[in-house]
C-alpha positions as CSV (number, residue, x, y, z in Angstrom):
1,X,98.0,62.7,135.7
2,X,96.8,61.4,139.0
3,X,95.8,57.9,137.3
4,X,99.7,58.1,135.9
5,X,100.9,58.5,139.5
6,X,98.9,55.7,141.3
7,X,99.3,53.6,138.7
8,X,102.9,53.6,138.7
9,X,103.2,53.7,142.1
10,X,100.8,50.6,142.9
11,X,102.9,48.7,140.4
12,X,106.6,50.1,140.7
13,X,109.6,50.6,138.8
14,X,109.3,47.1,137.2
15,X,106.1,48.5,134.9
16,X,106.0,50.8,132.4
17,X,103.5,53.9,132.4
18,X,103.1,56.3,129.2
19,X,101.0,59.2,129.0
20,X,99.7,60.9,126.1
21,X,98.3,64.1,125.9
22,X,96.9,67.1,123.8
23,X,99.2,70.0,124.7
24,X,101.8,69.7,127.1
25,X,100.3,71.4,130.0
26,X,98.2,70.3,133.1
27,X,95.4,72.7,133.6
28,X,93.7,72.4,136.9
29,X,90.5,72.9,135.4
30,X,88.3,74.3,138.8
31,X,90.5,77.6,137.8
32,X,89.0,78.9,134.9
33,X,86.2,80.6,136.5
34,X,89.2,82.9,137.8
35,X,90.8,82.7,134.6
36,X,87.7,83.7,132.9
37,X,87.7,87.0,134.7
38,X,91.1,87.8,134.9
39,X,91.8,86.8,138.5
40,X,94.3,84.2,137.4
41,X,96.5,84.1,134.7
42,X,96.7,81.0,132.4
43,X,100.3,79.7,133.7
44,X,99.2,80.1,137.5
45,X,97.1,77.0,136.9
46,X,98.9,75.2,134.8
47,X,102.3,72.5,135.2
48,X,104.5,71.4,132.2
49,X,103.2,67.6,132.5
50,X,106.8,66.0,131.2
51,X,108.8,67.0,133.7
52,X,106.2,66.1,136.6
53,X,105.6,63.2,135.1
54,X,109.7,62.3,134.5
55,X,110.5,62.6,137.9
56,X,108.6,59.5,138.4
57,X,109.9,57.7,135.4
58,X,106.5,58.3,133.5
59,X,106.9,58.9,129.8
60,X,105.1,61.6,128.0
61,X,103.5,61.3,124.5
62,X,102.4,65.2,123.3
63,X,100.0,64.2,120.3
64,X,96.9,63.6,121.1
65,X,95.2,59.8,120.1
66,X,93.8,59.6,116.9
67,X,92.5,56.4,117.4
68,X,92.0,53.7,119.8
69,X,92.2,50.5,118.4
70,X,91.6,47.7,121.5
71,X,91.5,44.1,119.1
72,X,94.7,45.0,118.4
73,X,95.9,47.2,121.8
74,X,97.2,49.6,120.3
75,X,96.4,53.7,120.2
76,X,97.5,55.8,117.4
77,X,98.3,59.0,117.6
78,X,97.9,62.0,115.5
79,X,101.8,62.4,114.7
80,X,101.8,58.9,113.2
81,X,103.4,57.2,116.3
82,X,101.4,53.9,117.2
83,X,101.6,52.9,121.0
84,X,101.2,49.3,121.9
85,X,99.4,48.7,125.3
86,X,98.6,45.8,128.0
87,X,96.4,48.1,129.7
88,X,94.9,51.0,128.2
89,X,93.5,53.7,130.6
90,X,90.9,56.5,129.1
91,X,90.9,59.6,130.9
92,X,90.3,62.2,128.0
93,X,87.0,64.4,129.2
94,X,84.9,64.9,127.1
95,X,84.4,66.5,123.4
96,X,82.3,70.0,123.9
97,X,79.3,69.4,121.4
98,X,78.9,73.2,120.6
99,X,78.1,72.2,116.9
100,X,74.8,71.0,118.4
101,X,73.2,74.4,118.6
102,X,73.9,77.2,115.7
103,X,75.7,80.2,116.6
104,X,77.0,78.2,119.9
105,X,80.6,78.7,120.8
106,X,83.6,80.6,121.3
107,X,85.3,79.1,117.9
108,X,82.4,79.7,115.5
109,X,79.8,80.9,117.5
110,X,78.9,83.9,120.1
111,X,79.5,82.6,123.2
112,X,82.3,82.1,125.5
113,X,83.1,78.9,127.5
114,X,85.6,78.1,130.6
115,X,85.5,74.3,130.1
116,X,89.2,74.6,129.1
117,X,92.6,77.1,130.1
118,X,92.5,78.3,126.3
119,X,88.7,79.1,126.3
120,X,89.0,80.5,129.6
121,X,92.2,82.6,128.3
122,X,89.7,83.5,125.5
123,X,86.7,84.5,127.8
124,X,89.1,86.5,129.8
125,X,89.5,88.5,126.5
126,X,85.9,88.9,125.2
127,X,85.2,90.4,128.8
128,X,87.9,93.2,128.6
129,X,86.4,94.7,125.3
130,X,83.3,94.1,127.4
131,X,84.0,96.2,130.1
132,X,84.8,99.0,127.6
133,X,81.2,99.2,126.5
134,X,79.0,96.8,129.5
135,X,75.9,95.3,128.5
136,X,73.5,92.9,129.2
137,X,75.0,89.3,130.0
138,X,73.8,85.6,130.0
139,X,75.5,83.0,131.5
140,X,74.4,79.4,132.7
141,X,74.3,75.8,130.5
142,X,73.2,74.4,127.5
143,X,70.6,71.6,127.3
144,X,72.2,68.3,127.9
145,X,74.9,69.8,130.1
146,X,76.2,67.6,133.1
147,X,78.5,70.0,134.7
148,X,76.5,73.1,136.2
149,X,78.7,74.1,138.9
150,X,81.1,76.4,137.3
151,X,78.1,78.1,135.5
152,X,76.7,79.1,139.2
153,X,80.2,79.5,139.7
154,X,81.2,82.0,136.9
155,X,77.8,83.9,137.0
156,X,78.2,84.9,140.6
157,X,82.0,85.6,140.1
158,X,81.1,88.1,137.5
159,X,78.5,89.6,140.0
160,X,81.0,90.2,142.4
161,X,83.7,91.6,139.6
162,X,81.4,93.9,138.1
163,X,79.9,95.2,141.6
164,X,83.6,96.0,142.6
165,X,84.2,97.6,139.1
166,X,81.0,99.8,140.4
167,X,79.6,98.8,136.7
168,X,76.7,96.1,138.3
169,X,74.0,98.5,137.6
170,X,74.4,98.7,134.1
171,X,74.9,94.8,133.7
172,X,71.2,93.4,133.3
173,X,72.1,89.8,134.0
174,X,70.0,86.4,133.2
175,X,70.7,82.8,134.3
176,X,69.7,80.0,131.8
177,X,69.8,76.6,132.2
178,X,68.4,73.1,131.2
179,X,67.8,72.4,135.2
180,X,63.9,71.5,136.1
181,X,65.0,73.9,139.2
182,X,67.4,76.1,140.5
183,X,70.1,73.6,142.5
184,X,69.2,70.6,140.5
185,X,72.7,70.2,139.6
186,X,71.9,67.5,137.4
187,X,71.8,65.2,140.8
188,X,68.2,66.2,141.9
189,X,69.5,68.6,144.0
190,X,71.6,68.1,146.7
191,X,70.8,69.2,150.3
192,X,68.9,72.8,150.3
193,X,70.7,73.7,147.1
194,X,67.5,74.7,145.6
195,X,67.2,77.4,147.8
196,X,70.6,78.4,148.7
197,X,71.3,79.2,145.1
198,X,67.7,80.5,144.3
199,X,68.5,83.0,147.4
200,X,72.1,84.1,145.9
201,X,70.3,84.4,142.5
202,X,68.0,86.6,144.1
203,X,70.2,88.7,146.3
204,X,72.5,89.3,143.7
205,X,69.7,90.0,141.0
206,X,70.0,87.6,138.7
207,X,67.1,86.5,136.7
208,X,66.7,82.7,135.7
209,X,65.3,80.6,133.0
210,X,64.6,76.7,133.9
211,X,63.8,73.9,131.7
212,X,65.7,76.2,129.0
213,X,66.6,74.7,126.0
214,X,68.7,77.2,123.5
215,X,67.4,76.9,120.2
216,X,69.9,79.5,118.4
217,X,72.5,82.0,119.3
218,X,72.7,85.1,116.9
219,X,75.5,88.0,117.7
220,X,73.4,90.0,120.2
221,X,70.9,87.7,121.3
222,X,70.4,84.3,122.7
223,X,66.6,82.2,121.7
224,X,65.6,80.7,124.5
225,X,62.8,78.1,124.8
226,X,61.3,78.0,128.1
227,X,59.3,74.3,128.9
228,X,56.5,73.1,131.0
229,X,57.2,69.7,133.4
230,X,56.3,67.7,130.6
231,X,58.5,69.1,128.1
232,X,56.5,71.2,126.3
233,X,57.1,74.8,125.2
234,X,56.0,77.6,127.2
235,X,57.4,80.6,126.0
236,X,59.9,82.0,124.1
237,X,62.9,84.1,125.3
238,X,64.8,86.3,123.4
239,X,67.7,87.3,125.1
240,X,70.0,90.1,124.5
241,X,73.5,89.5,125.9
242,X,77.0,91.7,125.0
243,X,78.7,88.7,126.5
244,X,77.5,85.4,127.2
245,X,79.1,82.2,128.5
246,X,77.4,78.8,128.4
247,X,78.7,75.1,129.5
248,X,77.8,73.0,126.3
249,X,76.6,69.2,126.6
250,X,79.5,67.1,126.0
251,X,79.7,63.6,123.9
252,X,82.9,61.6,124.1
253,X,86.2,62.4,121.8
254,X,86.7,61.5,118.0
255,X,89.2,58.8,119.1
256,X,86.8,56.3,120.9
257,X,83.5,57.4,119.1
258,X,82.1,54.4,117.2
259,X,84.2,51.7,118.7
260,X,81.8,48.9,119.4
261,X,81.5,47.7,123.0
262,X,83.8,50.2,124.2
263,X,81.4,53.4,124.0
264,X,77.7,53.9,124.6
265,X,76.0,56.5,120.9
266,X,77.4,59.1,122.5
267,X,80.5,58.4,122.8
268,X,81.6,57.5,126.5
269,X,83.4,54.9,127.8
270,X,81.3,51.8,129.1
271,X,82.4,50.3,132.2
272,X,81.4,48.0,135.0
273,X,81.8,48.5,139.0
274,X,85.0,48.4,138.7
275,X,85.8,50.7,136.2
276,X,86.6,48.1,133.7
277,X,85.4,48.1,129.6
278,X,82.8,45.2,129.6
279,X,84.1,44.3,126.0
280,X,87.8,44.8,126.3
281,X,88.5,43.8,129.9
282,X,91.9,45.2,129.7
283,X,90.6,48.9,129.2
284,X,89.7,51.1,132.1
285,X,88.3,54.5,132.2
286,X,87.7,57.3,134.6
287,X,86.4,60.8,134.4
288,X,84.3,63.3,132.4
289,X,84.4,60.6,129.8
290,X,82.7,57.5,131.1
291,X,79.2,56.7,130.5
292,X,77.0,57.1,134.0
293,X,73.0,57.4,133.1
294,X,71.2,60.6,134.5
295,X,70.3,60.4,137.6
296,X,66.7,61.7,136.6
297,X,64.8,62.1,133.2
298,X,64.1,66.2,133.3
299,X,61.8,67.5,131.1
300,X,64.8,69.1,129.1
301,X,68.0,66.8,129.0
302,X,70.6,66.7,131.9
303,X,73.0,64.7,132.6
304,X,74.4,63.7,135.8
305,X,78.3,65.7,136.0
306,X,81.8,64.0,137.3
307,X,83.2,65.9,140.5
308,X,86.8,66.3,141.2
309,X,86.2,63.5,144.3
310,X,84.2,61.4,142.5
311,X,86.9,61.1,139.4
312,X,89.9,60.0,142.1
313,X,87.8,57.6,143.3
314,X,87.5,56.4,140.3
315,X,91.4,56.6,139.5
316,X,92.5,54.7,142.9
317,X,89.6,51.8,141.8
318,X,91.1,51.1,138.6
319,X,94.9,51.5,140.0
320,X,94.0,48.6,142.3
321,X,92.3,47.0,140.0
322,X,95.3,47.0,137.8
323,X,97.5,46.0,140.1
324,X,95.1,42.8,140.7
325,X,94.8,42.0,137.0
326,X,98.4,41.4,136.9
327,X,98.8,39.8,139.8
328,X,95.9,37.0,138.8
329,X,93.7,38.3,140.7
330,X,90.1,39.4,140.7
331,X,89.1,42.8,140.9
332,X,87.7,43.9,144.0
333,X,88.1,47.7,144.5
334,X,85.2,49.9,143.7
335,X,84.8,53.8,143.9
336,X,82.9,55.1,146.1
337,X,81.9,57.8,143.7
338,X,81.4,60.5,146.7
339,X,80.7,64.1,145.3
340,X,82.5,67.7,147.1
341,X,82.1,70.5,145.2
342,X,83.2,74.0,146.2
343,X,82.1,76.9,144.4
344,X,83.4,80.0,145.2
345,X,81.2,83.6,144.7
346,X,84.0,86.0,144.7
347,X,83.0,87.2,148.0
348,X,81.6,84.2,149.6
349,X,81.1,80.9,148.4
350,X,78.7,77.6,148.3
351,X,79.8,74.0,149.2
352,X,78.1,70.5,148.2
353,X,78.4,66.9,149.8
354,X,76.7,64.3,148.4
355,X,78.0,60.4,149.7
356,X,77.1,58.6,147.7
357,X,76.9,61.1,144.2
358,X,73.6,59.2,142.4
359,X,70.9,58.9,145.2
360,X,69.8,57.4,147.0
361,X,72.3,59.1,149.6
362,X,74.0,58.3,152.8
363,X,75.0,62.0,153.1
364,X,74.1,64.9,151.4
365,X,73.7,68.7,152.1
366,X,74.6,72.5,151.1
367,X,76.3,75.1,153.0
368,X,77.6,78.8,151.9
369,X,79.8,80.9,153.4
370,X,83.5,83.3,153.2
371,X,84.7,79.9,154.2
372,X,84.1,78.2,151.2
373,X,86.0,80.8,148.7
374,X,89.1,80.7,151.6
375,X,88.7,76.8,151.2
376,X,88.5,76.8,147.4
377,X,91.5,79.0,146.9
378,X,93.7,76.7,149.7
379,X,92.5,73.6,147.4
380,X,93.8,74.9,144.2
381,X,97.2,75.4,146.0
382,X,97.3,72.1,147.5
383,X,95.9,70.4,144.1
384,X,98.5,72.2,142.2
385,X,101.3,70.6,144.4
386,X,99.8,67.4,144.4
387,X,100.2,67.4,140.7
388,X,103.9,69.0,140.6
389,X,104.9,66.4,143.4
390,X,103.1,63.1,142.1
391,X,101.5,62.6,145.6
392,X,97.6,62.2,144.5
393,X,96.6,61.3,147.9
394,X,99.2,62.5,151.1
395,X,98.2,60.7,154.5
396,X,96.7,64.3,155.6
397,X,94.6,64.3,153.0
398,X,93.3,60.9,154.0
399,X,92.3,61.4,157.2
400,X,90.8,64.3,157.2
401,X,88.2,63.1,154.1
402,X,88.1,60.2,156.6
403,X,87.3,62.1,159.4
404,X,84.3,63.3,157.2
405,X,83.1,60.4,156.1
406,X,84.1,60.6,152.2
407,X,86.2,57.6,151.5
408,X,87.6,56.9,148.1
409,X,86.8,52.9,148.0
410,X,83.8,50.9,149.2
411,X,84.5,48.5,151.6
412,X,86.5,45.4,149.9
413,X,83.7,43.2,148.3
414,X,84.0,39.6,147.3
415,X,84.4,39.5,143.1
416,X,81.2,37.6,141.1
């Protein structure tokens, strides 16, 4: 949606700009912690994407691609229809591998997930019959995850529901992750977040597994390997859970897997500085689904996640990049890829900076606070509009991420 809008409005009403899309909502995807646990409900963070998008002359394609076909610029999609394309722009996220570990899942597994509004709708449910009979819960990521935020997120939002539901203390709780630490985030931590989320984990009594890898999930209980620095096995956990949610690694979508030159084995989207397809020079990607390296090896894989910033960074590059393609122009405009995450505890809340995202870093550190849920809940408001209104980055907005330092382009850089 936000590539749609800058897009169209860096090249005007003499372009044409088609979306297509699985579903016909927008989810605003930071929600479904809160979904997850009832403190939203599904249509509070969701838009009907054709009529946002009409009121900007965007067209609207609800079938999701079947296949992406760039020698001959075209995408097919799964109701037949075939789109031709001068520019193609991949912004799909990412498939959720949870057929890489048996019993994983909240389709054909044991385990719940709030990577989408429909799983999060599904969580939501699993946690009501829950609460009818509480039990011991595990929460956190599986190994080769790249997005552990919202697993922090919904593990201490649970906390929090369950202590004001005065049914904590019979909710043994476990945190398990592929991390080499507490805080690693995937980014080698980031500021003190090592110990500001080893100190809510504590406070809050949360046991933790590092350097987890989840061999097998059965209905009642989760097998756990715990590793050494070198990536041996240490120990085996078997974990008894009555409800468990786990962010699963991801791999790129059916639609662009196996494409030569245009994805890396697993699957995401290959792209120089300037968000362009090596190969196919006319394809463009942003998001969840382009290829980035981790920014570490771990012992147990990680991989290094996409923030909200760091994606509409990527979005203005490739809009002005675009925009100089059809001009005749070389592409100059590269994201700055700057990370801000806010994750919010229920009661309080922890916030992340990191300029740039991969180290080594111009800026970087971790505060927590009430502020940070009061900021979280203001963002999803003002994200939500954004979306309704087609404004994906309003002069306020601008200046005060100025005024902080995060920018959403390097400096203008003389093309190769």
């Amino acid at each position: 949606m936000s590539a749609a809008y800058e897009i169209k409005d860096a090249l005007g009403s003499g372009h044409r700009v088609k979306v297509v899309g699985e579903g016909g909502q927008f989810s605003f995807t930071p929600s479904n912690p809160w979904v997850g646990i009832g403190w939203r409900k599904p249509g509070e963070v969701q838009i009907d994407a054709a009529a946002a998008l009409a009121r900007h002359d965007i067209a609207f394609y609800d079938s999701p691609v079947s296949a992406v076909l760039p020698t001959q610029n075209h995408v097919q999609l799964q109701d037949g229809r075939s789109l031709h394309y001068d520019y193609l722009v991949i912004t799909t996220g990412p498939r959720l591998a949870f057929d890489e570990i048996p019993g994983f899942g909240p389709k054909n597994g044991y385990t719940q997930s709030v990577c989408t509004t429909p799983h999060a709708t599904r969580a939501w449910a699993a946690y009501e019959a829950f609460l009818k009979a509480p039990g011991p819960i595990v929460v956190g990521a599986a190994q080769g995850a790249s997005c552990f935020g919202p697993a922090y997120e919904f593990a201490f939002l649970l906390d929090t529901d369950l202590r004001r539901r005065k049914l904590r203390d019979k909710v043994p709780m476990t945190f398990v992750t592929p991390e080499p630490y507490i805080g690693h985030m995937g980014l080698g931590g980031v500021g003190d977040s090592k110990g500001l989320l080893e100190k809510q984990l504590r406070e809050r009594h949360i046991k933790w597994v590092t350097n987890a890898r989840v061999d097998k999930v059965e209905p009642d209980q989760m097998l756990v390997s715990e590793h050494d620095a070198h990536g041996q096995p240490v120990q085996q956990h078997a974990l008894p859970f009555a409800y468990a949610m786990l962010i699963p690694a991801f791999t790129g979508v059916a639609a662009v897997r196996g494409v030569e030159g245009l994805v890396n084995p697993r699957g995401f989207v290959l792209i120089d500085k300037y968000q362009r397809n090596p190969t196919f020079p006319n394809i463009y990607s942003a998001g969840v689904c382009v290829a980035i390296p981790p920014v570490e090896v771990t012992p147990i894989p990680t991989g290094a996640p996409k923030t909200g910033f760091m994606i509409e960074s990527m979005v203005t590059a490739l809009a002005t990049n675009i925009k100089s393609a059809i001009e005749g122009k070389p592409a100059t405009a590269e994201a700055t890829w700057n990370a801000v995450c806010l994750a919010d505890m229920g009661d309080s809340g922890a916030a992340f900076v990191a300029i740039p995202q991969i180290p080594p870093r111009n800026v970087t550190w971790a505060r927590e606070g009430k502020w940070v849920h009061l900021a979280k809940v203001a963002f999803e408001k003002y994200f939500m509009h954004k979306i309704r209104m087609g404004k994906t980055e309003p002069i306020y907005e601008k200046y005060v991420m100025k005024a902080l330092g995060i920018e959403r382009l390097k400096p203008t850089q003389k093309s190769p």
